[in-house]
N, C-alpha and C positions, 0 to 999 in steps of 0.2 A: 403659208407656203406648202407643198406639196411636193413630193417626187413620185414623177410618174414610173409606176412597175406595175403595168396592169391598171388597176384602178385601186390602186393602197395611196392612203395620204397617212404622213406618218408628220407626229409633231413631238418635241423636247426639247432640251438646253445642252447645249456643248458644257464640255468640264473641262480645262486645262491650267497649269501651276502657274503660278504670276512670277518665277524667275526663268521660264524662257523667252527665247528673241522676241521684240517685234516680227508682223509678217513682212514690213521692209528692211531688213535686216535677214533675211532670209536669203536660201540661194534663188536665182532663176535662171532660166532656159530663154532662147531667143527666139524656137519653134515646141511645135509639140512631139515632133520626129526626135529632137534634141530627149526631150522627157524622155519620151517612152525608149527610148536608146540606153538612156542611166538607168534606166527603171527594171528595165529586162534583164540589163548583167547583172542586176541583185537580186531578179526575183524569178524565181521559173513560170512563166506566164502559161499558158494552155496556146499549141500553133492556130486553135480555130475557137479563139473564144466568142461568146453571145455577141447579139447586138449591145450598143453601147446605150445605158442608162438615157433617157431625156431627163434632163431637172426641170422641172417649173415651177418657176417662181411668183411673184406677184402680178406682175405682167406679160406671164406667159415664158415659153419658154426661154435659158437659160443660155446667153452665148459663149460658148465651149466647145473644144475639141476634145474626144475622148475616148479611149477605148478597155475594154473591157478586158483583164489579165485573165480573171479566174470569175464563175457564174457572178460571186460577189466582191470582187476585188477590181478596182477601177481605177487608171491613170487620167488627170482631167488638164488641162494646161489654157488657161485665159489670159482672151486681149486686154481686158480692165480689169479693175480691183474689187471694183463696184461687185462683175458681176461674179469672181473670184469668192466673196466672202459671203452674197446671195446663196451660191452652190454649197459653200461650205456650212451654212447653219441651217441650209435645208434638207444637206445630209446626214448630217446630225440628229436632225430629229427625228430619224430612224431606233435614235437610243429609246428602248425600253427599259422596266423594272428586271427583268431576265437578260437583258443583252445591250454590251456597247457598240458605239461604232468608234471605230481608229481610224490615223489620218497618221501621214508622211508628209509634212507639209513642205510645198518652198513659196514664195514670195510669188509667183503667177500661176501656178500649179501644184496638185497636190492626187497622192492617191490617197482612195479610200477603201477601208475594208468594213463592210457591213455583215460579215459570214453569221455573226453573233443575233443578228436578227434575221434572218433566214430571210434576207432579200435578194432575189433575183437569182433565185434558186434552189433545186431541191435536194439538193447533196453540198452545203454550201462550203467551200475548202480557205480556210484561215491563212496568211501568208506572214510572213515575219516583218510587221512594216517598223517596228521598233528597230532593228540591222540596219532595213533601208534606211532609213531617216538617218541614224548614227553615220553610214557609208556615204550619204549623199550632203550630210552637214547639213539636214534639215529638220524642220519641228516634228517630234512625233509628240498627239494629242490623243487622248481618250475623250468620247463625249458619251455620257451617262443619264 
């Protein structure tokens, strides 16, 4: 798997505790306007942030809605689960030996912050997704 940011493919393993929810047992949203709605009264977004991430995955690209809070902090919200957990362990593997990436998760959507691997930017700004997750009653995960 792959995520496209320029031409960086990045590979690793998520790390998360085994006494949090399942992801169906999570919250969700019924659009992505819904997301990025909760997302933004907890989090100060940039008014003209980047374009949004492509993911690509094994089959190409990744079907998602998404947009970008901060260079590397991104809200993503999907129609399947399939392709939900596709994006999710492909942005993960952004985790290096020097840097994690976090996640606010809910059951069809999830933000991610990758600022720790200096993707998709070059002043990359870290956001509090541990708050969100807690404000939003959703998974907050480290992948390492």
């Amino acid at each position: 798997m792959a995520l496209a940011v320029g031409s960086l493919a990045l590979l690793a393993a998520p790390a998360c505790s085994a006494r949090e929810p399942a992801v169906d047992e999570l919250p969700s949203y019924d659009s992505f306007d819904a997301v990025r709605e909760a997302v933004t009264e907890q989090l100060e977004c940039e008014d003209d942030p980047p374009s949004p991430t492509r993911v690509m995955g094994d089959n190409g690209q990744i079907p998602t809605e998404s947009e970008k809070c901060t260079p590397a902090v991104e809200i993503f919200y999907f129609d399947s689960q399939e392709a939900r957990n596709e994006a999710y362990d492909t942005l993960a593997s952004a985790a290096e030996s020097d840097g994690s990436v976090y996640f606010a998760e809910g059951r069809n959507w999830f933000v991610v912050d990758y600022s720790e691997v200096a993707v998709g930017g070059d002043d990359p700004q870290s956001l509090d997704l541990a708050g969100l997750a807690e404000a939003l009653g959703a998974r907050y995960t480290e992948a390492t």
